[in-house]
PLY file of the C-alpha trace (Angstrom):
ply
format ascii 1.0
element vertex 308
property float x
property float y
property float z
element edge 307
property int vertex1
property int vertex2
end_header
169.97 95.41 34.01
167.84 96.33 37.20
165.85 93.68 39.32
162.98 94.87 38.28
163.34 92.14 34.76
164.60 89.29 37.55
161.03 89.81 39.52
159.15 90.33 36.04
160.39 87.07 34.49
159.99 85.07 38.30
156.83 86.84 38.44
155.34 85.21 34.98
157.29 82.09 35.66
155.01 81.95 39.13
152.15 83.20 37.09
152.28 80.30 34.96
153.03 77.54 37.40
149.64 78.94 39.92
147.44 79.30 36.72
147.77 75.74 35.20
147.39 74.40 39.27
144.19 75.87 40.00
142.66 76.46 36.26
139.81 73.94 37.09
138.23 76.22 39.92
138.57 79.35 37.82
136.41 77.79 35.04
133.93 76.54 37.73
133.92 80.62 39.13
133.61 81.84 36.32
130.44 79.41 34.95
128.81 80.59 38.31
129.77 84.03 38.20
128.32 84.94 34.26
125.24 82.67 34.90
121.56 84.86 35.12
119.34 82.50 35.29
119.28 79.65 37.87
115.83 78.65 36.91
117.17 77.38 33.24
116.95 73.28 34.10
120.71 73.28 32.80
121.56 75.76 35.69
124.38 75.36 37.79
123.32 75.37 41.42
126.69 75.24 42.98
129.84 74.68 42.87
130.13 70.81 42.89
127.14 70.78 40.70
128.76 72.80 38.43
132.02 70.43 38.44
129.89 67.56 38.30
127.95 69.12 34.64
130.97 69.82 33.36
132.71 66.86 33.87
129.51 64.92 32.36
128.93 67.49 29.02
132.64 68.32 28.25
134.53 65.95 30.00
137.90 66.75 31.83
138.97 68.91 28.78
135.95 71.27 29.92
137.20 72.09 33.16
140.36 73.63 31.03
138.42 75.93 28.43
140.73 78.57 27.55
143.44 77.69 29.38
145.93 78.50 26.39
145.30 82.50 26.83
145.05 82.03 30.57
148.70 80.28 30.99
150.13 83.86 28.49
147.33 86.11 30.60
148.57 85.28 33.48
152.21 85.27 32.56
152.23 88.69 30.78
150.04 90.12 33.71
152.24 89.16 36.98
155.35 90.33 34.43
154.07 93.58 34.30
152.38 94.37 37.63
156.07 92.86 39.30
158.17 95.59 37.02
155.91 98.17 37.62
155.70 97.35 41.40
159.71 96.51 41.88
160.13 100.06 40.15
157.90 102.32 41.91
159.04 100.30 45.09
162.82 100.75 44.23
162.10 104.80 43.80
160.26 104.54 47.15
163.39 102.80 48.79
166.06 105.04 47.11
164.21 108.47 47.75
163.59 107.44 51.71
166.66 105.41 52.32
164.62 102.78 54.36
164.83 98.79 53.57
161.22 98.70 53.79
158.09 100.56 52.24
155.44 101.64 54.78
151.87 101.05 54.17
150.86 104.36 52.33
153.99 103.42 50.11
153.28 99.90 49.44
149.34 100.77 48.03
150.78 103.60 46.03
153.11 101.01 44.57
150.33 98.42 44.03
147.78 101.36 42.42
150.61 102.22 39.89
151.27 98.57 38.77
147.92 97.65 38.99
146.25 100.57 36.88
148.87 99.65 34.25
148.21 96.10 33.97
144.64 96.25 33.61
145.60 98.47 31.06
147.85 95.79 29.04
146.16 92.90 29.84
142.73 93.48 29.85
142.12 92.62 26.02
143.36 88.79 27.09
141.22 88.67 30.13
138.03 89.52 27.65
138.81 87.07 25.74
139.88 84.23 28.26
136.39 85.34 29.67
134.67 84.50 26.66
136.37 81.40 25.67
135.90 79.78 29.55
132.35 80.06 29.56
131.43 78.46 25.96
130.63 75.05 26.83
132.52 72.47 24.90
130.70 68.86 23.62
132.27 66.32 22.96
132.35 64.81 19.80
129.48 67.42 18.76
128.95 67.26 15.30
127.24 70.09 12.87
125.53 68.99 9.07
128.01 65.37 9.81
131.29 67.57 10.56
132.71 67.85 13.85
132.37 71.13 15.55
135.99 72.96 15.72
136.84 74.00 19.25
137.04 78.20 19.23
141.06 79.31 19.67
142.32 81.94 21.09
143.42 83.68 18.20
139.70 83.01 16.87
138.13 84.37 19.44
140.30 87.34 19.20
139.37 88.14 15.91
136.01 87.34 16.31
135.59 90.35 19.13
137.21 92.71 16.81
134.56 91.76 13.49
131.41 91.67 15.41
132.10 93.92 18.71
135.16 95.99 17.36
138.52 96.81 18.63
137.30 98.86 22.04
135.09 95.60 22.85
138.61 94.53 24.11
138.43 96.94 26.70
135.27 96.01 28.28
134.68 95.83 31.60
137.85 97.71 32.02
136.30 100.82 34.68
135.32 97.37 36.95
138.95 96.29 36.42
140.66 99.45 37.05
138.65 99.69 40.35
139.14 96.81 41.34
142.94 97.93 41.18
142.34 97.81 45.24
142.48 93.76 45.24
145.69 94.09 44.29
146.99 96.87 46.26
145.30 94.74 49.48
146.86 91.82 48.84
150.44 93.31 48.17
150.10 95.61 51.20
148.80 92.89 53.63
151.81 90.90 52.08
154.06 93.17 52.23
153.50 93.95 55.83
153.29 90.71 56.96
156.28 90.20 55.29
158.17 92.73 56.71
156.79 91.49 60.43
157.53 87.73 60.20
161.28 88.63 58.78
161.76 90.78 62.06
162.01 87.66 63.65
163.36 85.02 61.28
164.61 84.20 57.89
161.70 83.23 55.43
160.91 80.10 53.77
158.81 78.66 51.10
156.08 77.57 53.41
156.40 81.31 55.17
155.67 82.99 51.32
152.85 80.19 50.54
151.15 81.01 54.47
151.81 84.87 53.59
150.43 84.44 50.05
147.09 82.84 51.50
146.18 85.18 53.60
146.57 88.56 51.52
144.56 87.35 48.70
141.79 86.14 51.34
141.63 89.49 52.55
141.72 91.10 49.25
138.74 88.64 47.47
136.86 88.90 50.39
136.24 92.78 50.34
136.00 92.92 46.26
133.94 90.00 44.91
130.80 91.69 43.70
133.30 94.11 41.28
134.80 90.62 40.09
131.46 89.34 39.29
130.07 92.71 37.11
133.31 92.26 35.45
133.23 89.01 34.38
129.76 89.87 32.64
130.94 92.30 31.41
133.48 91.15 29.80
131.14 89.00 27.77
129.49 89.74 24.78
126.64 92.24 25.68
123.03 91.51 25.34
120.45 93.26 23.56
118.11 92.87 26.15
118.20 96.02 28.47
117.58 93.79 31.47
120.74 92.11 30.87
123.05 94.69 29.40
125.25 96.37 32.10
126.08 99.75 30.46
128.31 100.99 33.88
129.89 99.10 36.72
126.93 100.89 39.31
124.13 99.43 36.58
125.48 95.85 36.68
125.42 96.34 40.91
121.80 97.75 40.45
120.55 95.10 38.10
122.38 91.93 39.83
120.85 93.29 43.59
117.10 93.72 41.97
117.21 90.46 39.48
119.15 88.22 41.66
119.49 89.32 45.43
122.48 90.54 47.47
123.45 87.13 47.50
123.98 87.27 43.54
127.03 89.37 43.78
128.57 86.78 45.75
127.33 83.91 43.36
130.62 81.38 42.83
132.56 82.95 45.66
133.51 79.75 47.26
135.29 78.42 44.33
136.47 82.12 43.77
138.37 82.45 47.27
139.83 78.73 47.25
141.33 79.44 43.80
142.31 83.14 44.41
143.93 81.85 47.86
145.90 79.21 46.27
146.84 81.27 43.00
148.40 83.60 45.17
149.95 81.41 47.58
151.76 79.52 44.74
152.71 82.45 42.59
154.51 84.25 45.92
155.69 80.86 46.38
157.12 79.99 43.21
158.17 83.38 42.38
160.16 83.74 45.53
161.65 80.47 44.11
162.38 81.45 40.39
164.10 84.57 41.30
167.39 83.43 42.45
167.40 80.62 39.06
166.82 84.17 36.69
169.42 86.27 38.57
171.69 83.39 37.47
170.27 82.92 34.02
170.66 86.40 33.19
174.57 86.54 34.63
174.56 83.55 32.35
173.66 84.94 29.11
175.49 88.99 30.10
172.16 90.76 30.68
173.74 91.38 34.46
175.88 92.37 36.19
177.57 89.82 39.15
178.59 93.03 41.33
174.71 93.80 41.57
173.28 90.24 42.11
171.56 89.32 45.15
0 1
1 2
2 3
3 4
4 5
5 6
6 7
7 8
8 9
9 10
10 11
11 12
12 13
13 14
14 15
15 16
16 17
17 18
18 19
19 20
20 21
21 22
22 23
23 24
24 25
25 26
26 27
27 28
28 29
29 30
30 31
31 32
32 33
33 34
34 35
35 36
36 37
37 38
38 39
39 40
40 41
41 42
42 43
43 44
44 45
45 46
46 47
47 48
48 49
49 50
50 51
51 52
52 53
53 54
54 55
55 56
56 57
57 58
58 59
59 60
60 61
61 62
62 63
63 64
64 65
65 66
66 67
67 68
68 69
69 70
70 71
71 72
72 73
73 74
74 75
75 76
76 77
77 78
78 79
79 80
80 81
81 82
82 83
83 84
84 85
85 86
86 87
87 88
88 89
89 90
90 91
91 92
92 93
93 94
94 95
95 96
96 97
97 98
98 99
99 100
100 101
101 102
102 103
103 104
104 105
105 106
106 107
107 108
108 109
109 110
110 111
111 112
112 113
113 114
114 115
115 116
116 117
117 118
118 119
119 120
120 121
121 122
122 123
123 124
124 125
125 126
126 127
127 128
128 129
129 130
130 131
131 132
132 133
133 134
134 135
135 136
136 137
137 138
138 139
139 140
140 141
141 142
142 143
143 144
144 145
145 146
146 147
147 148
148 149
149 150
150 151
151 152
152 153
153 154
154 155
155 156
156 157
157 158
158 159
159 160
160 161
161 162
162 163
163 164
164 165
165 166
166 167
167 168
168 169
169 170
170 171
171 172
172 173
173 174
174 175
175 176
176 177
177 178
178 179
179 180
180 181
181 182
182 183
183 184
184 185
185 186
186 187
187 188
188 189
189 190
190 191
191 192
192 193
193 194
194 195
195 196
196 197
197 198
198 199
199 200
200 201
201 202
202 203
203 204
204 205
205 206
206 207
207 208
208 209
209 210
210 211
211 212
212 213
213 214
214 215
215 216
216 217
217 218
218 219
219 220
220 221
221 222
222 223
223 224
224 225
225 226
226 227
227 228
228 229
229 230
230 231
231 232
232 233
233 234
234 235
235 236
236 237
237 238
238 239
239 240
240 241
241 242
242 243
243 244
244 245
245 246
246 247
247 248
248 249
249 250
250 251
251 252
252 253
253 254
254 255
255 256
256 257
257 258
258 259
259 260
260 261
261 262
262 263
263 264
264 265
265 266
266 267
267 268
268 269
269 270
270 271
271 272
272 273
273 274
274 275
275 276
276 277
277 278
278 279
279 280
280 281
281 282
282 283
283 284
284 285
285 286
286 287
287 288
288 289
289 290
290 291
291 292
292 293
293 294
294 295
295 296
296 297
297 298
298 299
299 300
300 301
301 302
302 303
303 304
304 305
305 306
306 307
């Protein structure tokens, strides 16, 4: 068995532990992100207003809607986009007989492993979507019964009887372009990487640091394609005002509704939960990797004479 299972499993494992850390600020991004009108009195106006609404409405369970298909999003995603990436990187190494990828080689690698996650994943990501931004209340009660919280599995179904099976796919031309946060982040990693172990050994603090500043640098650059794709990803509106029918539409009608500064609505919560995602996924993976090298000598799916 090649790596490239060893850095899908540590990549899901560190997918897992960096989603349940920073879930809070997602669901605060994401509020922001899908929310039109800021006139409504139950607007959010910011960020800590926003934490401060939810906390009151829904409680502490609020700031976790949809967590369940968040914790298996995330895990299935950095699975695939780490055997996809580890593969194309491995052909890379093997056809050029150098230790490490250059630049051009690196975003090639990203763009391939990307493109195919959004692929996978992006039904799970339409449905996370839709299941962060319904606002929970507690102890509601409708004709004397209490109001069952929507599932997952619920919500999944639901999409395919009212929206249909492609409604899973939404917002997927955003996602697949914005393939390029990706490839920035694992490029700028990847060179940084390659720079800082020219002159010593890395630690866990070195991968965190290194983690940080990639996914700055990749947020930064594509925040108003996360935002059309988060509405997107919602269930579409009738109204032609509100309904996004391409990626360059939603631009159009955030710019002329809301401002330039509407694509960039909930970007502070955005970049301090991106940043720390990635800094504890690179982190944690980088950690989990030598445990699932010896798990899978452990149960025969490896070889010793190939471990690292």
């Amino acid at each position: 068995m090649s790596d490239n299972v060893a850095h899908a499993l540590s990549g899901a494992g560190g997918g897992i532990i960096s989603m349940a850390v920073t879930y809070p600020l997602i669901t605060v991004g994401t509020r922001l992100q899908v929310q039109r009108n800021n006139k409504d009195a139950a607007a959010y106006t910011g960020n800590m207003d926003a934490l401060h609404k939810i906390l009151a409405q829904e409680g502490i369970a609020g700031l976790f809607s949809g967590l369940e298909s968040a914790i298996f999003g995330a895990a299935l995603t950095n699975g695939v986009y780490y055997y996809f990436f580890e593969a194309v990187k491995g052909t890379f190494e093997r056809a050029s007989k150098h230790k490490n990828m250059t630049t051009v080689e690196s975003m090639i690698s990203g763009a391939v492993a990307g493109a195919m996650t959004c692929i996978i994943t992006n039904p799970i990501w339409v449905v996370n979507t839709r299941l962060t931004v319904k606002q929970k209340k507690q102890g509601a009660l409708e004709d004397g019964k209490k109001v069952e919280e929507p599932t997952t599995l619920g919500t999944f179904a639901e999409i395919i009887r009212e929206d249909g099976v492609l409604s899973l796919w939404q917002g997927i031309i955003p996602a697949l372009i914005l393939v390029i946060n990706p490839i920035i982040q694992y490029t700028v990693f990847e060179q940084l990487k390659n720079k800082v172990e020219r002159l010593r050994k890395l630690g866990s603090l070195d991968f965190f640091v290194l983690g940080a500043l990639s996914k700055l640098a990749a947020t930064s650059v594509t925040y108003p394609y996360i935002l059309v794709k988060s509405r997107m990803q919602l269930k579409q509106s009738k109204n032609e005002n509100e309904r996004y029918s391409s990626l360059m539409d939603g631009l159009r009608k955030v710019i002329a509704q809301e401002g330039v500064a509407g694509l960039y609505k909930g970007i502070e919560s955005k970049l301090l939960q991106s940043v720390l995602t990635a800094s504890f996924l690179f982190m944690s993976k980088e950690a989990l990797f030598s445990y699932t090298i010896k798990f899978l000598l452990l149960i025969g799916a490896r070889k010793a004479a190939i471990a690292k």
